[in-house]
C-alpha positions as CSV (number, residue, x, y, z in Angstrom):
1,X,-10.6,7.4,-30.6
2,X,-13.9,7.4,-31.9
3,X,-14.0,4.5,-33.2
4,X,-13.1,3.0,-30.0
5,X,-16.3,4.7,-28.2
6,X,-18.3,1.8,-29.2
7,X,-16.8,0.0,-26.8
8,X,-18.2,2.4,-23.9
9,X,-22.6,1.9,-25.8
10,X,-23.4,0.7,-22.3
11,X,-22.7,4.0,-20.6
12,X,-24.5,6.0,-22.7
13,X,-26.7,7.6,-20.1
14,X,-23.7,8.7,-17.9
15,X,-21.9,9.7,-21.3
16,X,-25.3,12.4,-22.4
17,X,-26.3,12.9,-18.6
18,X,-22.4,13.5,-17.0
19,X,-21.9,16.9,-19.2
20,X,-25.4,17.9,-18.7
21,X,-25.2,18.1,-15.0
22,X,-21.6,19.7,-15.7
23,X,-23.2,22.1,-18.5
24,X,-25.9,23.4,-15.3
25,X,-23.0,24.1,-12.9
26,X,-21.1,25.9,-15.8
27,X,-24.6,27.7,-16.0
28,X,-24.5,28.7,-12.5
29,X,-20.8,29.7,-12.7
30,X,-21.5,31.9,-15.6
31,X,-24.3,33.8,-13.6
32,X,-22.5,34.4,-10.3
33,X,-20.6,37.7,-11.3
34,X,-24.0,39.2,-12.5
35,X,-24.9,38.8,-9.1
36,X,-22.1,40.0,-7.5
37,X,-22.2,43.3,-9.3
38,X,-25.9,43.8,-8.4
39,X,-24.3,43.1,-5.1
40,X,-22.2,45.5,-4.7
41,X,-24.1,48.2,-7.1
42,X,-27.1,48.0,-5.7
43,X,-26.6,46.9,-2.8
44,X,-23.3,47.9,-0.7
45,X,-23.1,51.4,-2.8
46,X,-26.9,52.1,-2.5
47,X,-26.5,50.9,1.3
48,X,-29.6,48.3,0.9
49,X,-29.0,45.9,3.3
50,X,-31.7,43.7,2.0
51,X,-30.1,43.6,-1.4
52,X,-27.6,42.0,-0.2
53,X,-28.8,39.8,1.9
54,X,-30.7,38.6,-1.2
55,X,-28.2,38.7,-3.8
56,X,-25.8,36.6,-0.3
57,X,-28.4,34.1,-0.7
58,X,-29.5,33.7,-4.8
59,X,-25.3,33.3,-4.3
60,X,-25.4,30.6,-2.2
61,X,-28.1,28.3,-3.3
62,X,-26.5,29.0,-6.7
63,X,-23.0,27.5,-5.6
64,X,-24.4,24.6,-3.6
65,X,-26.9,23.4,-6.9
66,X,-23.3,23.4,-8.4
67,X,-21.5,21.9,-6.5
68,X,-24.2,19.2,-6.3
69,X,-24.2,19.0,-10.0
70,X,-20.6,18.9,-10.3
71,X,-20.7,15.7,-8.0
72,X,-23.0,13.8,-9.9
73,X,-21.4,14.4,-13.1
74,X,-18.0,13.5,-11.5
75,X,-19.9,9.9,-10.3
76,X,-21.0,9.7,-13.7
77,X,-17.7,10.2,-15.2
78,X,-15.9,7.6,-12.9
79,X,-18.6,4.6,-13.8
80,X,-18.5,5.6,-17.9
81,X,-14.5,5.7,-18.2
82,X,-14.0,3.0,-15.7
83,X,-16.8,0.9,-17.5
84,X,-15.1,1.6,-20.8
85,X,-11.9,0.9,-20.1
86,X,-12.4,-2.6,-18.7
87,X,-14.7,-3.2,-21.9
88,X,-11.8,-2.3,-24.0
89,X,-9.4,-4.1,-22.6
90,X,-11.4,-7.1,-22.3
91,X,-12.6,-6.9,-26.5
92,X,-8.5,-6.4,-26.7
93,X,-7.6,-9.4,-25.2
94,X,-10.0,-11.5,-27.2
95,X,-8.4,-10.1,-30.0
96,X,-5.0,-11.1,-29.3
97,X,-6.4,-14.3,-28.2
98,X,-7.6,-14.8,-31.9
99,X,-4.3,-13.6,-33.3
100,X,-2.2,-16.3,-35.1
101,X,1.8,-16.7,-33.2
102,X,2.6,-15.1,-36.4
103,X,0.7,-11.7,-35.8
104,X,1.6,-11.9,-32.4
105,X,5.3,-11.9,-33.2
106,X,4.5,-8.8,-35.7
107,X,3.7,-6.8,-32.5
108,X,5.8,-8.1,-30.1
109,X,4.8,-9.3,-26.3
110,X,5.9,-6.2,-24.5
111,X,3.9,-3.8,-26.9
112,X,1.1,-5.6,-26.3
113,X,1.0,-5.4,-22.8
114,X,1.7,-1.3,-23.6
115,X,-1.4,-1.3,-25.8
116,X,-3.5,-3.4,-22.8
117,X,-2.2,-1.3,-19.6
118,X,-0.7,2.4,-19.9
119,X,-2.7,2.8,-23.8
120,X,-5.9,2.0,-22.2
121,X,-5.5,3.8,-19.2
122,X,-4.9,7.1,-21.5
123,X,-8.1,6.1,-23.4
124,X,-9.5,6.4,-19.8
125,X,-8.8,9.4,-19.1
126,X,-9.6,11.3,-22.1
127,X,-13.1,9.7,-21.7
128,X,-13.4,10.9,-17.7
129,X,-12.2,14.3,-19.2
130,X,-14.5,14.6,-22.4
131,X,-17.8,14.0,-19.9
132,X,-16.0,16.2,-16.9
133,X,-14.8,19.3,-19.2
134,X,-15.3,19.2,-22.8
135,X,-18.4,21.1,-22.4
136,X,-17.7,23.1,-19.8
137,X,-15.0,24.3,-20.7
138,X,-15.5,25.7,-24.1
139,X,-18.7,26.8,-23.0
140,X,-17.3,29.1,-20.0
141,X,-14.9,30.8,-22.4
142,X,-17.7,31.3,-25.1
143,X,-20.2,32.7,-22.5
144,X,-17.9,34.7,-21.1
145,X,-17.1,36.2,-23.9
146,X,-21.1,37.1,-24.3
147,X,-21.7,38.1,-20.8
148,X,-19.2,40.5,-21.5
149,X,-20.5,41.9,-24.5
150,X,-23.7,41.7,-22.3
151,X,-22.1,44.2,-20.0
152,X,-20.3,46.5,-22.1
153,X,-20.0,45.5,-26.2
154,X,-16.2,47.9,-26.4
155,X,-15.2,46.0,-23.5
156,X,-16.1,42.6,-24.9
157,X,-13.8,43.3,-28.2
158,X,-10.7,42.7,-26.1
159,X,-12.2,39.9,-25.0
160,X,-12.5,38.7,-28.9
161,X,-9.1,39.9,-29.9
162,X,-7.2,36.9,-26.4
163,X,-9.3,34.2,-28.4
164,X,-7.3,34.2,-31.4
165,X,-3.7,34.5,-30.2
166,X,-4.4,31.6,-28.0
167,X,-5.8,29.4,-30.5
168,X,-2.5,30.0,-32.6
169,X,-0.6,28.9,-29.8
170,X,-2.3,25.9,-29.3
171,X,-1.7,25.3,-32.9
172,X,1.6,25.7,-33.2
173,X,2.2,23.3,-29.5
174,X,0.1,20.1,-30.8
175,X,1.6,20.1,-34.2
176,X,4.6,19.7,-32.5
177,X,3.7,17.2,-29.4
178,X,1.5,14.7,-31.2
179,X,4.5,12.9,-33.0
180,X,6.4,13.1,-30.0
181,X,3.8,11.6,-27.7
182,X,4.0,8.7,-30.4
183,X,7.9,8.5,-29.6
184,X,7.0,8.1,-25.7
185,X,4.7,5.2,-26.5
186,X,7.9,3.9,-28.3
187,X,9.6,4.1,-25.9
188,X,7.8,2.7,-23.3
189,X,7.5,-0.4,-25.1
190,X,11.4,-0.5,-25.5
191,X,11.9,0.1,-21.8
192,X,9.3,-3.0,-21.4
193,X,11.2,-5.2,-23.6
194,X,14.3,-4.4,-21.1
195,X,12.3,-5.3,-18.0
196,X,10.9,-8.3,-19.2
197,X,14.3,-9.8,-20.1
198,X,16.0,-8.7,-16.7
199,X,12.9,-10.5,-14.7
200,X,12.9,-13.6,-16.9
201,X,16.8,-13.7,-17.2
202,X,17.8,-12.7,-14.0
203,X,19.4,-16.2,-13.0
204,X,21.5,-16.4,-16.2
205,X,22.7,-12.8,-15.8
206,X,23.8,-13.2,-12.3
207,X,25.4,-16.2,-13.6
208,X,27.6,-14.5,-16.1
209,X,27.9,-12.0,-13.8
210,X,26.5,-9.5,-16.2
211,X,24.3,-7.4,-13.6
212,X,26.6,-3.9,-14.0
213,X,26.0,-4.3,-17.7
214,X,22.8,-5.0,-17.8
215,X,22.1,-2.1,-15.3
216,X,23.8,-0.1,-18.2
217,X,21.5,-0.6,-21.0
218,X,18.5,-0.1,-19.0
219,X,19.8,3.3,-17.8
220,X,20.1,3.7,-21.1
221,X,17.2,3.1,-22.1
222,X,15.4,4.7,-19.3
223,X,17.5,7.7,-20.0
224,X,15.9,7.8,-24.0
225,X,12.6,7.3,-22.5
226,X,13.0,10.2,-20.0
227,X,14.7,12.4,-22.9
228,X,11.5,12.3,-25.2
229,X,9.7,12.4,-22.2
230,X,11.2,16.0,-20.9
231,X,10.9,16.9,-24.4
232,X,7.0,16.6,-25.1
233,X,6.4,17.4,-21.5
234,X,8.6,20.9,-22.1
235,X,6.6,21.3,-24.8
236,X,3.2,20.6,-23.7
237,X,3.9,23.2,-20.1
238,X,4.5,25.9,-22.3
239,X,0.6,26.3,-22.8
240,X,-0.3,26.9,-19.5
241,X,2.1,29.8,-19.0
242,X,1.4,31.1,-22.6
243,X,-2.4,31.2,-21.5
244,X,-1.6,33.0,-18.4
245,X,1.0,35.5,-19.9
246,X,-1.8,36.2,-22.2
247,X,-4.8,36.0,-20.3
248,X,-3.0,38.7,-17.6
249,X,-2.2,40.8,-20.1
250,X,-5.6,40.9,-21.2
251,X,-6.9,42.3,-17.0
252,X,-4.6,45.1,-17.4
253,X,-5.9,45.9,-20.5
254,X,-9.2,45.8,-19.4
255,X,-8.5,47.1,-15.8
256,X,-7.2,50.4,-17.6
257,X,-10.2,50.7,-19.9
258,X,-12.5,50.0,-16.8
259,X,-10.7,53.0,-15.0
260,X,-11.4,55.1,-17.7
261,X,-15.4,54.1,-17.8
262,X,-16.0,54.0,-14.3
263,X,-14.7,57.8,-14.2
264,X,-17.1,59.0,-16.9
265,X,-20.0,57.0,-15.8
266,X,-20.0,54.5,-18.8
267,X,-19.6,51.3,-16.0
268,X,-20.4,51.0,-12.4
269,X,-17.5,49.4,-10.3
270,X,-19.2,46.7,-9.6
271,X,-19.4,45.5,-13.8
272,X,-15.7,45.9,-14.0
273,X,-15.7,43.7,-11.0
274,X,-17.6,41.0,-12.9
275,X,-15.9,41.6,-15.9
276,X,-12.6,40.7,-14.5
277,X,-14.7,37.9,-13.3
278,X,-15.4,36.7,-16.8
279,X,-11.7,37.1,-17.5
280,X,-10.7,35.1,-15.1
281,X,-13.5,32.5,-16.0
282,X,-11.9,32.5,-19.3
283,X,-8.5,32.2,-18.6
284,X,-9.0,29.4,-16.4
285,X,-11.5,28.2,-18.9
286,X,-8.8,28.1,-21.8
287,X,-5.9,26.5,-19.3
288,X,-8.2,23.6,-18.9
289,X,-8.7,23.6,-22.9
290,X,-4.8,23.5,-22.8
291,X,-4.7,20.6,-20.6
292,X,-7.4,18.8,-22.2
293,X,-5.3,19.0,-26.0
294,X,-2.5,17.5,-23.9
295,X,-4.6,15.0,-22.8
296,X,-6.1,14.2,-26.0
297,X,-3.0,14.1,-27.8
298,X,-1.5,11.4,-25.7
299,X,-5.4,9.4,-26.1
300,X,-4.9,10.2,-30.0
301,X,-1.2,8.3,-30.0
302,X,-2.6,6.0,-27.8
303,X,-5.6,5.1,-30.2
304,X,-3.9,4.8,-33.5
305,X,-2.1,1.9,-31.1
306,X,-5.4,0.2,-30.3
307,X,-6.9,0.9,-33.5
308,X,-3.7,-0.9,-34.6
309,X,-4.6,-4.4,-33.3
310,X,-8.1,-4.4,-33.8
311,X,-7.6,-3.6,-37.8
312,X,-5.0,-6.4,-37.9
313,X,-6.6,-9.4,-39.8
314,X,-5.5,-13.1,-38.2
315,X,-3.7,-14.6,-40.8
316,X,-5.0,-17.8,-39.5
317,X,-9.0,-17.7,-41.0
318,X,-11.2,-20.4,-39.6
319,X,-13.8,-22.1,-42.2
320,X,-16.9,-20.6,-42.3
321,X,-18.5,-24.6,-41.7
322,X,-16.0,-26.7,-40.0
323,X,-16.3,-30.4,-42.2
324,X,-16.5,-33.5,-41.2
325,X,-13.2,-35.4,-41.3
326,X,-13.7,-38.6,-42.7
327,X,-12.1,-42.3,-41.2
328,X,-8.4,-42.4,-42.5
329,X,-5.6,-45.3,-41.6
330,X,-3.4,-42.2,-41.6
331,X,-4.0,-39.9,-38.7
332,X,-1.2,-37.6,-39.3
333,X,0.1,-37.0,-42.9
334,X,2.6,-34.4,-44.0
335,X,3.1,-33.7,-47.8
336,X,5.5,-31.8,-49.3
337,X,5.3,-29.2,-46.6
338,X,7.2,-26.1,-46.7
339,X,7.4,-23.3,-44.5
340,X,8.8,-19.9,-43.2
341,X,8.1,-17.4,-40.9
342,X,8.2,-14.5,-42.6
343,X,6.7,-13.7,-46.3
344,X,10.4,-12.3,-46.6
345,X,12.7,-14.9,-45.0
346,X,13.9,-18.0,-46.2
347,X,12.0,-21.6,-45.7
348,X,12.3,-22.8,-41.9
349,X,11.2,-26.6,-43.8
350,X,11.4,-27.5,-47.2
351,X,9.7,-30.6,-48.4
352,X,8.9,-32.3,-45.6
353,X,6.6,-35.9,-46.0
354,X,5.6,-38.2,-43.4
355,X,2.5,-40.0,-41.7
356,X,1.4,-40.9,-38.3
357,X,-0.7,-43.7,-37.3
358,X,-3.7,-44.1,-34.4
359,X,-1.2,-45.0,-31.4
360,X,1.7,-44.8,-33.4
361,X,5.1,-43.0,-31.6
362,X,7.1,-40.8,-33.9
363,X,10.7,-39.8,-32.7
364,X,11.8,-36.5,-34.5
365,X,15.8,-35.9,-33.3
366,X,18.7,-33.6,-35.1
367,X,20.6,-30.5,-34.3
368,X,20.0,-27.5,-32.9
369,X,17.9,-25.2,-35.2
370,X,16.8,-28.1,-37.4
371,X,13.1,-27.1,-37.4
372,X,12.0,-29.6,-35.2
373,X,9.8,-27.4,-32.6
374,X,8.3,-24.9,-36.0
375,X,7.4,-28.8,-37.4
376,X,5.1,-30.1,-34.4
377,X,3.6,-26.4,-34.0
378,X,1.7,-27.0,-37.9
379,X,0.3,-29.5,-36.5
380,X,-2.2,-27.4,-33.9
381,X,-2.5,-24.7,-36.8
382,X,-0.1,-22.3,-34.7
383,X,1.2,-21.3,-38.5
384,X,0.0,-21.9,-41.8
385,X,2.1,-23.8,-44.3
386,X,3.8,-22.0,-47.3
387,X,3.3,-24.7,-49.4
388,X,1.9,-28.5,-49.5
389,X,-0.5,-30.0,-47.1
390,X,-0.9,-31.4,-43.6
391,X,-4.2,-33.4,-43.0
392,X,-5.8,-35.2,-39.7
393,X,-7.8,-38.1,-40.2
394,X,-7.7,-37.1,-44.0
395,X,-8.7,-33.4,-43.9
396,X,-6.8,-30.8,-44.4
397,X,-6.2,-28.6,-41.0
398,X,-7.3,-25.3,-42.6
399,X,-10.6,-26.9,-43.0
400,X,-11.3,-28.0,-40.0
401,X,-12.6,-25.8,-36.9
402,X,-9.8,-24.4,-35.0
403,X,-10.6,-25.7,-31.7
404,X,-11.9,-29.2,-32.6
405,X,-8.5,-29.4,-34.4
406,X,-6.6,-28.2,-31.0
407,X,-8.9,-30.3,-28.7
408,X,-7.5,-33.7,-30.0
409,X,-3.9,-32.2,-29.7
410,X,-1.9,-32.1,-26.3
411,X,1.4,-30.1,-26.4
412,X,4.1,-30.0,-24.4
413,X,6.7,-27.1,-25.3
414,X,10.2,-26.9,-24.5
415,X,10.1,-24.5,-21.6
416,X,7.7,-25.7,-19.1
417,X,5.1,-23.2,-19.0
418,X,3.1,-23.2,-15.1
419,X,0.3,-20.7,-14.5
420,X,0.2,-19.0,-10.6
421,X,-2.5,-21.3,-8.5
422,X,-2.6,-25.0,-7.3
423,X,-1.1,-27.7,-8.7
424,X,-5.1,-29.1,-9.4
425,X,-5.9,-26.4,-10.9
426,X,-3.0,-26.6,-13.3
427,X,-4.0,-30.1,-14.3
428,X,-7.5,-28.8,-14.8
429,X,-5.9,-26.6,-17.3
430,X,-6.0,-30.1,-19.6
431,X,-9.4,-30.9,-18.6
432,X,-12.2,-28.4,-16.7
433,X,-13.7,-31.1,-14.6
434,X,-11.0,-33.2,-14.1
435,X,-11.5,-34.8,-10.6
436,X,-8.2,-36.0,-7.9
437,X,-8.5,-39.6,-9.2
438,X,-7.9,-38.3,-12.7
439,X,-5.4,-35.9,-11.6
440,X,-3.1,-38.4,-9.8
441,X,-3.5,-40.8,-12.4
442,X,-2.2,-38.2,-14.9
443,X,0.4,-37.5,-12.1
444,X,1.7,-41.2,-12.1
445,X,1.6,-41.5,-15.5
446,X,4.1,-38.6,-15.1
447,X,5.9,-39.9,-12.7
448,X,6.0,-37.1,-10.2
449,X,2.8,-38.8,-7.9
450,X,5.2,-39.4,-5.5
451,X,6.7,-36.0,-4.9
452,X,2.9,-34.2,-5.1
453,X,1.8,-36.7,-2.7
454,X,4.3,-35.8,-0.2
455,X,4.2,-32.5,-0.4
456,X,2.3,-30.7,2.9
457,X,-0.7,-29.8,0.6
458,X,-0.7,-32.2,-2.0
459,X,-2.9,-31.2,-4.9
460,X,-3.5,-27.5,-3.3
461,X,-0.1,-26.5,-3.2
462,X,0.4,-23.1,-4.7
463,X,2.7,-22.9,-8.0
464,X,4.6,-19.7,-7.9
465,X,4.6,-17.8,-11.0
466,X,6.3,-19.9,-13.6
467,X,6.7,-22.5,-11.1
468,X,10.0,-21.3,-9.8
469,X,9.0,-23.1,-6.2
470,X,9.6,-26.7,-8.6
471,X,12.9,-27.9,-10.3
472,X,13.5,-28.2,-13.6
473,X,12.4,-31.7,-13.4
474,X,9.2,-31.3,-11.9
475,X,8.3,-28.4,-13.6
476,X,8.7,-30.8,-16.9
477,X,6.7,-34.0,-15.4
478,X,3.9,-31.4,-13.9
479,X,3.5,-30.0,-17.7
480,X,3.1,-33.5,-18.7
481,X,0.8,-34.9,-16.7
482,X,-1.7,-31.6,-17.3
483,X,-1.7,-32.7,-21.1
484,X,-2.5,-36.8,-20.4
485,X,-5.2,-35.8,-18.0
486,X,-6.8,-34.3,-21.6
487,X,-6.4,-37.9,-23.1
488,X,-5.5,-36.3,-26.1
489,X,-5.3,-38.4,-29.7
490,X,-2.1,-37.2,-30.1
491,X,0.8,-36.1,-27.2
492,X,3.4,-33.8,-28.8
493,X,6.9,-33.7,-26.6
494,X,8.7,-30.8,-27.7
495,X,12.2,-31.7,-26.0
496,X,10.1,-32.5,-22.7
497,X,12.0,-34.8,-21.3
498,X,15.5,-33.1,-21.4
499,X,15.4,-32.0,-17.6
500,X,14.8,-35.9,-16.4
501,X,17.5,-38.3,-15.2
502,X,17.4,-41.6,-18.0
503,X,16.3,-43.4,-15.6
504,X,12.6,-40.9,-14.6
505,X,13.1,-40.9,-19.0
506,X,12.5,-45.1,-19.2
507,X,10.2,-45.1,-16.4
508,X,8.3,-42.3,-18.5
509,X,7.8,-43.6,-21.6
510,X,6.9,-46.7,-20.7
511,X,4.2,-45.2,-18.5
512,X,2.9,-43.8,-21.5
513,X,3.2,-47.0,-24.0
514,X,1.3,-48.7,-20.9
515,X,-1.6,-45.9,-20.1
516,X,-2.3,-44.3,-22.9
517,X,-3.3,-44.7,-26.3
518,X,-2.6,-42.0,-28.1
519,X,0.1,-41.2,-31.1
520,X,3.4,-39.6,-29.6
521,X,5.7,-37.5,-31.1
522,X,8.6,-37.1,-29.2
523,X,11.7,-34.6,-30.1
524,X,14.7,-35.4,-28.0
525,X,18.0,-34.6,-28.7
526,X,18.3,-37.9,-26.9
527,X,18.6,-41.5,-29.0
528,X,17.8,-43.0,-26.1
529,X,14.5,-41.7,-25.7
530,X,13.1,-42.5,-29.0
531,X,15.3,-45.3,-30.1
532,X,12.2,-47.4,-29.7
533,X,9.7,-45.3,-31.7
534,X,8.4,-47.6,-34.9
535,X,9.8,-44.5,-37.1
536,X,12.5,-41.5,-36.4
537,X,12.6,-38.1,-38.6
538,X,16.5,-36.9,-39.0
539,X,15.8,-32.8,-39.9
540,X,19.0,-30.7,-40.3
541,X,18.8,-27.4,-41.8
542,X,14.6,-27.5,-42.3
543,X,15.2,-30.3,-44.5
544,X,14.3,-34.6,-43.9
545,X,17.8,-36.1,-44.3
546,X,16.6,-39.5,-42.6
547,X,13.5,-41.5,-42.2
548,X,13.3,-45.2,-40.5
549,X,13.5,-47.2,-37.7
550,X,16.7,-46.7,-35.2
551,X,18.4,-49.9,-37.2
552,X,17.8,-48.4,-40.9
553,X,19.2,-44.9,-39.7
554,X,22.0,-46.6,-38.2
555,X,22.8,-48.3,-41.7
556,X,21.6,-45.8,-44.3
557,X,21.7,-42.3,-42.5
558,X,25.4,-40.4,-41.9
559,X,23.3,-37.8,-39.8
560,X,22.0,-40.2,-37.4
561,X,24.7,-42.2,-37.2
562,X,27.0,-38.7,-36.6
563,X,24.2,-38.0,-33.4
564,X,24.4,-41.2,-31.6
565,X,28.1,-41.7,-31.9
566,X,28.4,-38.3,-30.4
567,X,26.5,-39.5,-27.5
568,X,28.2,-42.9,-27.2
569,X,31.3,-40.6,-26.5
570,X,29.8,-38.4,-24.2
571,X,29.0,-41.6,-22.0
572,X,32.3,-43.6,-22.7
């Protein structure tokens, strides 16, 4: 967690000045029962009513300077943790953000957002705690222990002999609960993963009718989750009681020795009064301590998580000076690429050689699993190749700078992708400043002007998350349209046009022969819709098994030839 206070340099004042305002009311705290038993010694006993009087007030002004200082150190507290964990989780974020989709998918989505919500919040509240009570705390039961001593040095022994057995038990209780806190963590990620799927798949398990079996394995794992959870928590509440047991035992004790003192004059009653004061002090002193391991236990866990992310190196390193790329007559130019996505698993492509021209369109068809979608994400550096080379405009990718290289690249996944907010400020997604005309030119291009335009708000209606208030269809033509309002070089179509009716397909295309000049490359499952590309890849298995024009694949491929006679059936 220290490592992690770096984040919190711009709240260094409240971080020294918090504890020091909570160190004065710990001060005044400590005082109080050496007032009390002038109080009552010399002044209820001895019958001086201006003693007390006194001693009433010194009491008063005493609490209230406290309680003051107590205030401003909670105020502190709230703007340092809060401050700190908004910094974190913002320096977080941009390192995600710098992660390759290989990293990523080391971690895992639902882990991260673990790390980015409940981690942080942990972080937060050790940090509010180390300003509120770190100090205080330890110093109440020290000084307690020497304003005992201060009163009567025999009576302070006992006070020397509690310290001791509680520090074993503390021992012994976080030895035990720091491993487990890093099972809840666990956990919490699983449980997560669970919701995340039943949000995001709740249509297709209505569908199947799979709701009481889905209900099943998130009881289940809710029922893990609470299980380690009851455990640690068992676990960690046995301090609290252990502290008491121990901390009562030790006022009997001391009440009995009092007794015997008072009677032979060694302590006057209103000492033992203060001394079971400083008991008292200490036992709620060493509860908070209890609480605070607890707390920093689950911040520990919760750090080594953090920590976690912020250690990882991106596998994807951008060049320390971005080169120029030099005029080529290729703009896109695979060779001898292999890859895979793990250092362990087999190759996802083997061997795969090609090249794209300025304004060129590039079909890329085959089956399921092929490697079509892992080929076109090379291309924007999304993953690095295991072996051979990809170059744009003759220079190798890793070379260039990562977001020049993106910049010139529009893509268009499988799953259309639409962010909460207007359907202009999607589209401005592709460009900052994009203004209406270029939006609805995009939009035609698109072919889904007409349905914006008639829509109440046109360009300001709200998208609902993921753009469930759209079909299929639109949702497809929407994520188009926000990549040609970029005006990209090249237009990737990652299966982007397997929601449209053929005929919204022609009328597509051809809008972008017509209105844009940029390199396509389109995989479609569809012959149709890149029959007319000037070359067509034929991948099966992460391997190039065809290579030509629609005619040459018809005569030399058995692949392609196998995928559109399947399709001539399906429409016969």
């Amino acid at each position: 967690m220290i490592q992690l206070l770096r984040h919190a340099k711009a709240y260094r004042k409240q971080i020294i000045l918090g504890p020091f305002f909570k160190l004065l009311e710990a001060v005044f705290e400590l005082v109080l029962p050496l007032f009390m038993a002038h109080l009552i010694d010399q002044g209820v006993r001895a019958g001086h009513q201006t003693t007390v009087w006194q001693m009433t007030a010194w009491m008063v002004a005493m609490s209230v300077i406290g309680m003051i200082c107590a205030v401003i150190c909670q105020y502190y507290a709230s703007i340092a943790s809060q401050g700190f964990g908004t910094e974190l989780r913002t320096q977080l974020m941009k390192k995600i953000n710098q992660l390759s989709h290989q990293d990523l998918n080391q971690f895992g989505t639902d882990t991260l957002i673990t790390r980015l919500t409940s981690d942080i919040n942990q972080l937060q509240l050790a940090l509010a705690m180390l300003i509120r009570l770190v100090i205080r705390a330890p110093f109440l039961s020290v000084g307690s222990v020497i304003m005992a001593f201060y009163i009567d040095w025999q009576t302070g022994l006992l006070y020397l002999i509690l310290l001791p057995i509680f520090c074993v038990i503390l021992f012994f209780i976080v030895r035990y609960s720091v491993p487990l806190y890093q099972r809840v963590q666990e956990k919490l990620d699983h449980l997560n993963e669970k919701v995340n799927q039943n949000l995001s798949g709740v249509r297709v398990i209505r569908a199947f009718a799979r709701r009481k079996e889905d209900v099943k394995r998130f009881d289940t794992a809710t029922d893990d989750l609470a299980t380690i959870y009851q455990r640690v928590t068992n676990l960690s509440a046995l301090l609290s009681p252990a502290t008491t047991l121990v901390m009562n035992l030790g006022i009997v004790a001391l009440i009995y020795i009092g007794g015997f003192k008072v009677n032979t004059g060694r302590l006057a009653p209103g000492e033992v009064l203060a001394l079971i004061n400083y008991m008292n002090q200490m036992l709620l002193a060493l509860i908070v301590v209890s609480n605070l391991v607890v707390i920093f236990t689950r911040a520990a866990a919760s750090a080594a998580r953090i920590n976690q992310v912020f250690e990882t190196t991106p596998s994807l390193i951008q060049p320390e000076k971005a080169q120029t790329a030099p005029s080529q007559p290729d703009f896109i130019r695979f060779e001898n690429v292999d890859f895979r996505y793990d250092a362990n698993g087999g190759l996802a492509l083997q061997d795969i050689s090609f090249s794209l021209k300025p304004g060129e369109f590039l079909g890329i068809t085959g089956p399921t699993g092929s490697g079509k979608s892992t080929l076109t994400q090379l291309i924007p550096r999304f993953y690095d190749v295991a072996a051979g080379r990809i170059t744009v405009n003759g220079l190798d990718i890793q070379a260039w700078d990562l977001a020049a290289l993106r910049h010139q690249i529009a893509f268009v996944p499988q799953t259309a992708v639409l962010f909460h907010g207007t359907i202009r400020e999607n589209l401005q997604w592709g460009k900052e400043n994009a203004t209406d005309v270029a939006c609805f030119q995009a939009l035609e291009t698109a072919q889904c002007r007409d349905f914006v335009e008639k829509l109440p708000d046109g360009l300001d209606t709200l998208i609902m998350e993921n753009g469930q208030n759209f079909s299929g269809g639109q949702r497809q033509r929407l994520t188009i349209a926000r990549a040609l309002i970029r005006k990209p070089r090249l237009l990737i179509l990652d299966d982007s046009l397997s929601a449209l009716d053929y005929q919204t397909d022609l009328d597509l295309r051809q809008a972008l022969v017509r209105d844009t000049d940029s390199a396509m490359m389109i995989i479609s499952q569809r012959v149709r819709s890149i029959q007319q590309a000037k070359e067509i890849l034929v991948l099966d298995s992460g391997r190039l098994v065809g290579k030509g024009s629609h005619e040459a694949l018809l005569a030399s491929s058995p692949e392609y030839q196998a995928i559109v006679a399947s399709q001539e059936e399906a429409h016969a």
